[in-house]
PDB file of N, H, CA, C and O in Angstrom:
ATOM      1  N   UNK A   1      -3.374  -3.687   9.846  1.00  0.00           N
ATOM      2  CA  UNK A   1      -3.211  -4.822   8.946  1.00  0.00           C
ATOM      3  C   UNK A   1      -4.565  -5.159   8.330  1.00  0.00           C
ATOM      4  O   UNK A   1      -5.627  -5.017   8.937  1.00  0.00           O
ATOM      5  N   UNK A   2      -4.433  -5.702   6.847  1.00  0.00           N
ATOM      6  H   UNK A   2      -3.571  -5.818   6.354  1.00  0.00           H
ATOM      7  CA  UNK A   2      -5.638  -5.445   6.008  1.00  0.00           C
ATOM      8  C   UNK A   2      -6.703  -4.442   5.880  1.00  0.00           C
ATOM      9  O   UNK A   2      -7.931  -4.520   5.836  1.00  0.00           O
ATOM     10  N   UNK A   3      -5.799  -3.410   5.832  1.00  0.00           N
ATOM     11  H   UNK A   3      -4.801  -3.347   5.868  1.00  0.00           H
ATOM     12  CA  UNK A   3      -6.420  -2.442   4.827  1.00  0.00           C
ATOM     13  C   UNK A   3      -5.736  -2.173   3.341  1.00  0.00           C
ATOM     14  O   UNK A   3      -4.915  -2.890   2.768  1.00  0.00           O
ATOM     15  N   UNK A   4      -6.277  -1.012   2.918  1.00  0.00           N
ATOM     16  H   UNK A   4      -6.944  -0.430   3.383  1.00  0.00           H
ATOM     17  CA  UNK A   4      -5.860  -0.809   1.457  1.00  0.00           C
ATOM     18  C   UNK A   4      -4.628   0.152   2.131  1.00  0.00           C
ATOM     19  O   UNK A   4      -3.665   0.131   1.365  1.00  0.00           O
ATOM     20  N   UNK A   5      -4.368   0.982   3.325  1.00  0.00           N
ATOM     21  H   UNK A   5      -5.150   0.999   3.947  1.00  0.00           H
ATOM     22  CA  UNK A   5      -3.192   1.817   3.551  1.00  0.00           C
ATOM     23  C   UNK A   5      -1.942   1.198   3.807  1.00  0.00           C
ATOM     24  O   UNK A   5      -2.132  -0.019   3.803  1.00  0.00           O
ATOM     25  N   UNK A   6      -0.789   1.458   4.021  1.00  0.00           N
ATOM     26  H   UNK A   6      -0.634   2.446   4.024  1.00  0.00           H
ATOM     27  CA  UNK A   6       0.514   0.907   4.129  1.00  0.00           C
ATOM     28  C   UNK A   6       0.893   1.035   5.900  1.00  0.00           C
ATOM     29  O   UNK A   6       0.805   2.084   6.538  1.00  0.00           O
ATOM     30  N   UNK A   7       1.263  -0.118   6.384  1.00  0.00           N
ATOM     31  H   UNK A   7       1.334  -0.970   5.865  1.00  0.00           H
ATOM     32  CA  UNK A   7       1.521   0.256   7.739  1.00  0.00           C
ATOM     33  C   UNK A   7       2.564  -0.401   8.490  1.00  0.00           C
ATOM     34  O   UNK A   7       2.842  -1.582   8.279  1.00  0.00           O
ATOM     35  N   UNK A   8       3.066   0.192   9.221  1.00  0.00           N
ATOM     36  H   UNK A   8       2.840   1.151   9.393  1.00  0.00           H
ATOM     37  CA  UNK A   8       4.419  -0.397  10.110  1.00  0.00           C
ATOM     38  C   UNK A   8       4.108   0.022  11.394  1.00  0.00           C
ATOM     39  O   UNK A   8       3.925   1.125  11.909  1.00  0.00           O
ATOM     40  N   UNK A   9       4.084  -1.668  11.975  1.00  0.00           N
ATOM     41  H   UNK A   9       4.233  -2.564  11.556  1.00  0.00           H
ATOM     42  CA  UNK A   9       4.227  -2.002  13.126  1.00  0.00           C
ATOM     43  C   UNK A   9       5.383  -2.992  14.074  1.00  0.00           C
ATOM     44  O   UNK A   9       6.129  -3.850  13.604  1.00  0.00           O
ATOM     45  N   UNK A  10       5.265  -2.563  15.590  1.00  0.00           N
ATOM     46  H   UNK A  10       4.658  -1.865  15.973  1.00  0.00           H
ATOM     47  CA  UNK A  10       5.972  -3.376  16.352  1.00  0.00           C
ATOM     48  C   UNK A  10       5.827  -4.890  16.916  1.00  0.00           C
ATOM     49  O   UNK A  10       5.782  -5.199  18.107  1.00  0.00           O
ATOM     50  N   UNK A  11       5.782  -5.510  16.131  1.00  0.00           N
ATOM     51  H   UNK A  11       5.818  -5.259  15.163  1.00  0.00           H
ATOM     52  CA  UNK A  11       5.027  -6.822  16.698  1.00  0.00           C
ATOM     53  C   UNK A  11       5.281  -7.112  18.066  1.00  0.00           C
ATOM     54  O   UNK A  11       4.386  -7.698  18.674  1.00  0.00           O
ATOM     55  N   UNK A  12       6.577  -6.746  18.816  1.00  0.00           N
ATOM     56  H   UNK A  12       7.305  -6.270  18.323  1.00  0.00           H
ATOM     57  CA  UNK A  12       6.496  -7.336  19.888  1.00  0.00           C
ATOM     58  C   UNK A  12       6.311  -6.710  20.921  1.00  0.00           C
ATOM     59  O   UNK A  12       6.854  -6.874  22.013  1.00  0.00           O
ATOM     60  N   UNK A  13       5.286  -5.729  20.515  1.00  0.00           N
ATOM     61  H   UNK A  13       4.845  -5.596  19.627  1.00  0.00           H
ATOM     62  CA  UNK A  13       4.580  -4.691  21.499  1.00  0.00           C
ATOM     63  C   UNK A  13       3.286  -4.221  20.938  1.00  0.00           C
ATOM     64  O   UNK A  13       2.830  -3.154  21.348  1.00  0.00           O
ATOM     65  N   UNK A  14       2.574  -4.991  19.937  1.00  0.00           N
ATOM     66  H   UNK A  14       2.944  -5.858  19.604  1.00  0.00           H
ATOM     67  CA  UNK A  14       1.007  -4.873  19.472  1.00  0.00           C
ATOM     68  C   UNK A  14       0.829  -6.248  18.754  1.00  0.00           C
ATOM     69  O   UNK A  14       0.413  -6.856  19.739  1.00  0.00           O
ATOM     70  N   UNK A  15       0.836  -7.021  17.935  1.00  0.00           N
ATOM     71  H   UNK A  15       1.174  -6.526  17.134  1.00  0.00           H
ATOM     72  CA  UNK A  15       0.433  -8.214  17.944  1.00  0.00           C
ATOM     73  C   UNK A  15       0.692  -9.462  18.355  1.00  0.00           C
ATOM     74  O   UNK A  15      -0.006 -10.465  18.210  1.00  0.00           O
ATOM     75  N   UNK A  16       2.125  -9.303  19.073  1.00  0.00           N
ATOM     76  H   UNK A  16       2.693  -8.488  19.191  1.00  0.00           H
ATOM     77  CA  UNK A  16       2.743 -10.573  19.965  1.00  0.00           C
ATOM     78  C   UNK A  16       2.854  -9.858  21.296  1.00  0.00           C
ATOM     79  O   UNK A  16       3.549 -10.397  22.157  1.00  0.00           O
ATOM     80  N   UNK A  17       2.432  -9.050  21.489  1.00  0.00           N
ATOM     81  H   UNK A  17       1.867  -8.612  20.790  1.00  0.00           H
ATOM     82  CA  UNK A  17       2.463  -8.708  23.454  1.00  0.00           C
ATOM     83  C   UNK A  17       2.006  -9.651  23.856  1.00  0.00           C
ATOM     84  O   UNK A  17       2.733  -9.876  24.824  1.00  0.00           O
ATOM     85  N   UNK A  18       1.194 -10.523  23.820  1.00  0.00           N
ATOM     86  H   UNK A  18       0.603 -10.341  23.034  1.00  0.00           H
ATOM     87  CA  UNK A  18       0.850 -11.455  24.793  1.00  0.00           C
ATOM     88  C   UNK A  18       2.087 -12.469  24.544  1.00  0.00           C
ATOM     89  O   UNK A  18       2.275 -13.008  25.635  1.00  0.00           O
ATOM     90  N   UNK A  19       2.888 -12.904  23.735  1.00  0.00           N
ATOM     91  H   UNK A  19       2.736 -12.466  22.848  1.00  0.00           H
ATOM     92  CA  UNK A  19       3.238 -14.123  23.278  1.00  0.00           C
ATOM     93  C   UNK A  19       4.444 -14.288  24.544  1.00  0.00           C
ATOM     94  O   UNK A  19       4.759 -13.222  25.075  1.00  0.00           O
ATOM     95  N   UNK A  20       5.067 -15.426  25.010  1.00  0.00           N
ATOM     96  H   UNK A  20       4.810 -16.291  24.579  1.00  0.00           H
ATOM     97  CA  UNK A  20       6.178 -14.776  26.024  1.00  0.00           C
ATOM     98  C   UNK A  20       7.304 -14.631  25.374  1.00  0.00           C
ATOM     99  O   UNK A  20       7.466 -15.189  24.289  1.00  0.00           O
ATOM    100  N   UNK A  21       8.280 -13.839  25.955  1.00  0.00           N
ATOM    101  H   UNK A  21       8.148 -13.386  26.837  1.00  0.00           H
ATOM    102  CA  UNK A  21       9.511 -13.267  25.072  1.00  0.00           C
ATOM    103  C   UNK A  21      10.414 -14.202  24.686  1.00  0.00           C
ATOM    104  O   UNK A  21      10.999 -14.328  23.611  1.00  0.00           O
ATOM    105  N   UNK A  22      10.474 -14.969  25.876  1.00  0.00           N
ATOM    106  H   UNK A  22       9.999 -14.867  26.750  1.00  0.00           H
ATOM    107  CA  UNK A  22      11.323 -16.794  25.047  1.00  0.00           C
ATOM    108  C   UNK A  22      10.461 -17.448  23.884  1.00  0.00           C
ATOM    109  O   UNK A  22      11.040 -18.286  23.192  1.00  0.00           O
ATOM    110  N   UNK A  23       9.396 -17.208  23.656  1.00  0.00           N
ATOM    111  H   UNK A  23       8.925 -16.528  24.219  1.00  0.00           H
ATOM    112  CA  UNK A  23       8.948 -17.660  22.122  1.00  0.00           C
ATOM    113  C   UNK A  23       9.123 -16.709  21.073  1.00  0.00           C
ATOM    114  O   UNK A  23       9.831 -16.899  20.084  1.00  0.00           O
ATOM    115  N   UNK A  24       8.609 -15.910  21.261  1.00  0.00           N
ATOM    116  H   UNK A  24       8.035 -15.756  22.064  1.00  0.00           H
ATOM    117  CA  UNK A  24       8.804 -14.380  20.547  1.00  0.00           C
ATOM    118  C   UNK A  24      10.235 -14.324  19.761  1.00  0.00           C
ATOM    119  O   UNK A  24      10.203 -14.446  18.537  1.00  0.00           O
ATOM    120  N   UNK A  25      11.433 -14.153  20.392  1.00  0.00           N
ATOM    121  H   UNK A  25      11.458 -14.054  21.387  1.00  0.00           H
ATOM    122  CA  UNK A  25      12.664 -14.609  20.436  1.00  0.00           C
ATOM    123  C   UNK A  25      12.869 -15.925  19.102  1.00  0.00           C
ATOM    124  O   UNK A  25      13.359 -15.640  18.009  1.00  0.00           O
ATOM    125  N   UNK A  26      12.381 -17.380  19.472  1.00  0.00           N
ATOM    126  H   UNK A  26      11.983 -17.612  20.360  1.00  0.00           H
ATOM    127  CA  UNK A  26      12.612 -18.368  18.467  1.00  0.00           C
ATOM    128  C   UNK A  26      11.849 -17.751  17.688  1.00  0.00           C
ATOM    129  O   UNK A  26      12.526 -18.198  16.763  1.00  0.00           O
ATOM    130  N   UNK A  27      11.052 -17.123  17.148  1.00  0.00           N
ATOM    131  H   UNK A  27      10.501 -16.760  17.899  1.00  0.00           H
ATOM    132  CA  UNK A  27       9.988 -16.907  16.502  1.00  0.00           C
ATOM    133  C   UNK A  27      10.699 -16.173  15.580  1.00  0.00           C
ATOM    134  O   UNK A  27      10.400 -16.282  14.391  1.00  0.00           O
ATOM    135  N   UNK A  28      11.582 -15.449  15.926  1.00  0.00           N
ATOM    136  H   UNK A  28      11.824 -15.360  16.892  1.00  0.00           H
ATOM    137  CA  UNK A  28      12.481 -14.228  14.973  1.00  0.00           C
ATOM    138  C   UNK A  28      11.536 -12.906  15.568  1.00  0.00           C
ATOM    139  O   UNK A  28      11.704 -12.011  14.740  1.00  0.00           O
ATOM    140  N   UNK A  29      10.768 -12.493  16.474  1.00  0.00           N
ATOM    141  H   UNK A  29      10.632 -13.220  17.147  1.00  0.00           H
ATOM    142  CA  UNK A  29      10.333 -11.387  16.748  1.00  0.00           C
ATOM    143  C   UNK A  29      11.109 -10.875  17.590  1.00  0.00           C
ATOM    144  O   UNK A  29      10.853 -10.927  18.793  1.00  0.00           O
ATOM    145  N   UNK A  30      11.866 -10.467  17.254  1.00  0.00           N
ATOM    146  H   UNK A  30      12.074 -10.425  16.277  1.00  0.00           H
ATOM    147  CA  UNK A  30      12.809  -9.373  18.012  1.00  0.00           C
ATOM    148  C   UNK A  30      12.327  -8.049  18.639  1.00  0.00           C
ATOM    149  O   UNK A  30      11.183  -7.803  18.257  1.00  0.00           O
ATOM    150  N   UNK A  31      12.791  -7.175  19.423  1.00  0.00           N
ATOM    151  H   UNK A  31      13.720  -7.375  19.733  1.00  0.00           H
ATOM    152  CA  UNK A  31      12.370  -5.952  19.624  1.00  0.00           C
ATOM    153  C   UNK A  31      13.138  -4.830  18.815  1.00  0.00           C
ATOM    154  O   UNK A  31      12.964  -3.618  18.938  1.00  0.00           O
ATOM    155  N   UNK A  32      13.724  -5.254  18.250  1.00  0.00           N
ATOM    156  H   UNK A  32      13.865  -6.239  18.150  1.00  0.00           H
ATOM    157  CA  UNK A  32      14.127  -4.541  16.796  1.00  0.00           C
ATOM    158  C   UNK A  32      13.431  -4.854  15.593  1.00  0.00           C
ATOM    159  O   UNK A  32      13.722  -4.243  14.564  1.00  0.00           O
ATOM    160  N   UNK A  33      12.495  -5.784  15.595  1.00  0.00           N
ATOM    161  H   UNK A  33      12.258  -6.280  16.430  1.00  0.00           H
ATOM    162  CA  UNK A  33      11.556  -6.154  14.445  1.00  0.00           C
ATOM    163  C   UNK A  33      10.217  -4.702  13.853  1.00  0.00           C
ATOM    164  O   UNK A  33       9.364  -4.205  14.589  1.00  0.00           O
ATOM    165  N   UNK A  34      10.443  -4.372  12.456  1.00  0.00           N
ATOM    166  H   UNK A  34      11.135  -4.776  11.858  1.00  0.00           H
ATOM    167  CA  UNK A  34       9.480  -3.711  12.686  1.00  0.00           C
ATOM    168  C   UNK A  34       8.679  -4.463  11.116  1.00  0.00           C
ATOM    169  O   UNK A  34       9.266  -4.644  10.049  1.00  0.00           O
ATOM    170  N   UNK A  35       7.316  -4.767  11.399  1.00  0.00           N
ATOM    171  H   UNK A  35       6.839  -4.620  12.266  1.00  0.00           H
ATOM    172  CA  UNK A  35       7.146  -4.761  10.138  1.00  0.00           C
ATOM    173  C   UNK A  35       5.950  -4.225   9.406  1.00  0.00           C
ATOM    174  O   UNK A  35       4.892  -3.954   9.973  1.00  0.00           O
ATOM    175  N   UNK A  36       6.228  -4.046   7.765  1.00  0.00           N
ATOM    176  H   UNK A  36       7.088  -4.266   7.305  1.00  0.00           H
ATOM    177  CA  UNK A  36       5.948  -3.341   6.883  1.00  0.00           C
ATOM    178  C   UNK A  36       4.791  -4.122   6.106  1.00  0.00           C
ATOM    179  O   UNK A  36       4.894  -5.297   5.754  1.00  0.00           O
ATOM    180  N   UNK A  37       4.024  -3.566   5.955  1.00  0.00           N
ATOM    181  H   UNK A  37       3.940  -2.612   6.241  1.00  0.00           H
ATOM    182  CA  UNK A  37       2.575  -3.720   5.648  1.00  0.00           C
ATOM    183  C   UNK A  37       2.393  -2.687   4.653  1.00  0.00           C
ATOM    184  O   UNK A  37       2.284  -1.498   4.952  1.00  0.00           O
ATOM    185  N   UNK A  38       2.343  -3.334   2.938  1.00  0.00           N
ATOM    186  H   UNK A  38       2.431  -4.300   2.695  1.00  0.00           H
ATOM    187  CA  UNK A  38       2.018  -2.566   2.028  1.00  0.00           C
ATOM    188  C   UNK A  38       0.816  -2.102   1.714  1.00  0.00           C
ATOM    189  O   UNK A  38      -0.116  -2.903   1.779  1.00  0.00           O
ATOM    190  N   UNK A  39       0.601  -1.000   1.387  1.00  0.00           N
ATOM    191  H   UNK A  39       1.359  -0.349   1.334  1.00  0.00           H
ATOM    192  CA  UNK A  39      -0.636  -0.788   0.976  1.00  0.00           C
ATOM    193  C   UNK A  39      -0.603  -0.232  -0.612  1.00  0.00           C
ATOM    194  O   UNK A  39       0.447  -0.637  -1.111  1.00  0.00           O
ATOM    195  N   UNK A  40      -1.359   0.530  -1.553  1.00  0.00           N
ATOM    196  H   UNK A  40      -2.212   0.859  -1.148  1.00  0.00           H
ATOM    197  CA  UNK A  40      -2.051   0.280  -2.228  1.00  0.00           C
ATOM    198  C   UNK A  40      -1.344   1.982  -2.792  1.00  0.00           C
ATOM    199  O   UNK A  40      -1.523   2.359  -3.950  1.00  0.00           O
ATOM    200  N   UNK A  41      -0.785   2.594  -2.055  1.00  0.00           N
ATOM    201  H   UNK A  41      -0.640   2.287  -1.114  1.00  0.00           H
ATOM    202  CA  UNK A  41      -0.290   3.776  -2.233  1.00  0.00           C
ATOM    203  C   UNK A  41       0.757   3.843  -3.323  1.00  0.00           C
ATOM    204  O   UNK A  41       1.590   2.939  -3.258  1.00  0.00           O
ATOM    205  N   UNK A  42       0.906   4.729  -4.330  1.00  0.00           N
ATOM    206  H   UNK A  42       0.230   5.463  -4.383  1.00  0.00           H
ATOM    207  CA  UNK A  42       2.024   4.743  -5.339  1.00  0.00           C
ATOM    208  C   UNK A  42       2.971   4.599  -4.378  1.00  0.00           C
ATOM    209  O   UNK A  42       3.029   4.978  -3.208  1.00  0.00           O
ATOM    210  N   UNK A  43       3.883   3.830  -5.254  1.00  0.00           N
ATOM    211  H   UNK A  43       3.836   3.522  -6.204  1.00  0.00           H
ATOM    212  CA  UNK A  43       5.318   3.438  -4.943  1.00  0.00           C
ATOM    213  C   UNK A  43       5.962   4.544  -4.438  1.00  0.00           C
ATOM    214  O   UNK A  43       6.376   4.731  -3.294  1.00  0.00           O
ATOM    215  N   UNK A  44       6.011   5.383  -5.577  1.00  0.00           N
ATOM    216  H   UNK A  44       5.674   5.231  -6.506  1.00  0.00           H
ATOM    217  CA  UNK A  44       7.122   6.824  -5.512  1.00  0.00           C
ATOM    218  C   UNK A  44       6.455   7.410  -3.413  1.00  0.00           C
ATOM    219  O   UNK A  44       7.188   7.490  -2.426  1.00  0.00           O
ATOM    220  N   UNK A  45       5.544   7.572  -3.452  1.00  0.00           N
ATOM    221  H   UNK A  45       4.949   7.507  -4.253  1.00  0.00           H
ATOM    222  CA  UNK A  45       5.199   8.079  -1.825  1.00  0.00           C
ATOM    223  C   UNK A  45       5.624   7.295  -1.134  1.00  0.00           C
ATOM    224  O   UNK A  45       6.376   7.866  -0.344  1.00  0.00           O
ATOM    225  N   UNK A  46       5.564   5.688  -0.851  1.00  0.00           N
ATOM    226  H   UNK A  46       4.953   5.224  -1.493  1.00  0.00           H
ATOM    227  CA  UNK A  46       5.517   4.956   0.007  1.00  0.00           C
ATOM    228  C   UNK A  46       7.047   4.857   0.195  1.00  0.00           C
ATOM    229  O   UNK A  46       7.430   4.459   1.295  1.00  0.00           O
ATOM    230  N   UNK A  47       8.379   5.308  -1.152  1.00  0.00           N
ATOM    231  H   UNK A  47       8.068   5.632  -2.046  1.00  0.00           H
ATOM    232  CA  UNK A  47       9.558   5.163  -0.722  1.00  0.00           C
ATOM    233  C   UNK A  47       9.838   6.398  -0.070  1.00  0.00           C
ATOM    234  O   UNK A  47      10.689   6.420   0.819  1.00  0.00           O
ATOM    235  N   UNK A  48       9.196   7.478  -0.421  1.00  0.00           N
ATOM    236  H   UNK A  48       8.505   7.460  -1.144  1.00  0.00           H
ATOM    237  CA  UNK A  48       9.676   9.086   0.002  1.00  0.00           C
ATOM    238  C   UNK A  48       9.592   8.702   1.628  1.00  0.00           C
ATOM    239  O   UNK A  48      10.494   8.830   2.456  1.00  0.00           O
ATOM    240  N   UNK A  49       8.243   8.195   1.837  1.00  0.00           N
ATOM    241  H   UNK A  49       7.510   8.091   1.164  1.00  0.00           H
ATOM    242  CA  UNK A  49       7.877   8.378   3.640  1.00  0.00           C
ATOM    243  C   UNK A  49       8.615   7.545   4.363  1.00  0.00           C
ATOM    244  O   UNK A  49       8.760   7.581   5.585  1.00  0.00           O
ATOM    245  N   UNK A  50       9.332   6.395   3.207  1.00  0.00           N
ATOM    246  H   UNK A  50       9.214   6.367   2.214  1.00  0.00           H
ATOM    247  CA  UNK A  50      10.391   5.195   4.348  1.00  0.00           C
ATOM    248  C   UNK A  50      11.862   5.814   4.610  1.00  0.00           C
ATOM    249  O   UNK A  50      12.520   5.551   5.617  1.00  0.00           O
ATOM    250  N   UNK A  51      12.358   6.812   3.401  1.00  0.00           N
ATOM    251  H   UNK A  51      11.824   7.025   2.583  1.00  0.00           H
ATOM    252  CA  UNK A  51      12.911   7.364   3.317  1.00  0.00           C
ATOM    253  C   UNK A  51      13.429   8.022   4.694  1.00  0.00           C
ATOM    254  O   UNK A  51      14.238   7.659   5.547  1.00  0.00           O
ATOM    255  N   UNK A  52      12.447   9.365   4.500  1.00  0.00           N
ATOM    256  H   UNK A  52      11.790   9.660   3.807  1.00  0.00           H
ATOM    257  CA  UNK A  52      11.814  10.044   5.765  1.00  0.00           C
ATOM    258  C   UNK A  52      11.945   9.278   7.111  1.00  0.00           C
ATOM    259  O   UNK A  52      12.714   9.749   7.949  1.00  0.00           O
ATOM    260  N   UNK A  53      11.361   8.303   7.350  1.00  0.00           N
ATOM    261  H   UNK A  53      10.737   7.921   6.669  1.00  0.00           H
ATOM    262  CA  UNK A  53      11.019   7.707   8.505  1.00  0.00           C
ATOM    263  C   UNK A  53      12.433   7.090   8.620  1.00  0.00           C
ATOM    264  O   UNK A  53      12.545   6.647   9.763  1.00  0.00           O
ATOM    265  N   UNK A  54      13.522   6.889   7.922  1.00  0.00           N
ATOM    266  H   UNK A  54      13.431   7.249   6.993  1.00  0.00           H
ATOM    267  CA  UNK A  54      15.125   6.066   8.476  1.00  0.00           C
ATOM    268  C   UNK A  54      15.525   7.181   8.579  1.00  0.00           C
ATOM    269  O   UNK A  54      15.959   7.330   9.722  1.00  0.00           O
ATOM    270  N   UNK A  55      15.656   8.421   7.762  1.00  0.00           N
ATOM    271  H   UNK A  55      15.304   8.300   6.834  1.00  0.00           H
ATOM    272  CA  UNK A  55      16.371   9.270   7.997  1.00  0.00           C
ATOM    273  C   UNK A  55      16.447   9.472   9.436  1.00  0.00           C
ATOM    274  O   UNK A  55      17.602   9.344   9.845  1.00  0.00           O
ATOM    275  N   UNK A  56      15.798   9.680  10.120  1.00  0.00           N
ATOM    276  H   UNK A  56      14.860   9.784   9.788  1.00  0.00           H
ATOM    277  CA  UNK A  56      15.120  10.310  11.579  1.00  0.00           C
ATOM    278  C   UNK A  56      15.567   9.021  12.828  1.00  0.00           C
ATOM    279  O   UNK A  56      15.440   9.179  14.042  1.00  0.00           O
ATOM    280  N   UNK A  57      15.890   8.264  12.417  1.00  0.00           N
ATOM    281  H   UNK A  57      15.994   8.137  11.431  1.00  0.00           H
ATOM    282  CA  UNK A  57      16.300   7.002  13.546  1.00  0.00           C
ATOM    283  C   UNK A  57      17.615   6.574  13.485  1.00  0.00           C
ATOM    284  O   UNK A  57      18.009   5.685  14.240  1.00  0.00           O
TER     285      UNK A  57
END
């Protein structure tokens, strides 16, 4: 987070691990939460690789 690259993370296993899971929870951080952090990359790539990356899950 804050760079110029695009990134997806698990919040409730790298920036809310500490938080406890009954807050986490009201919070809307689910363990199905993933979120998306744009970066600076043409559009056309950044949909190909999200693409890519659902296909596979």
């Amino acid at each position: 987070l804050g760079s110029t690259e695009s990134l997806a993370e698990h919040p409730a296993t790298m920036t809310h691990a500490g938080v406890d899971p009954l807050e986490r929870e009201k919070l809307g951080i689910t363990e199905d939460l993933v979120r998306l952090s744009v970066g600076v990359e043409h559009p056309d790539d950044l949909i190909w690789d999200l693409e890519q990356a659902l296909n596979e899950v």
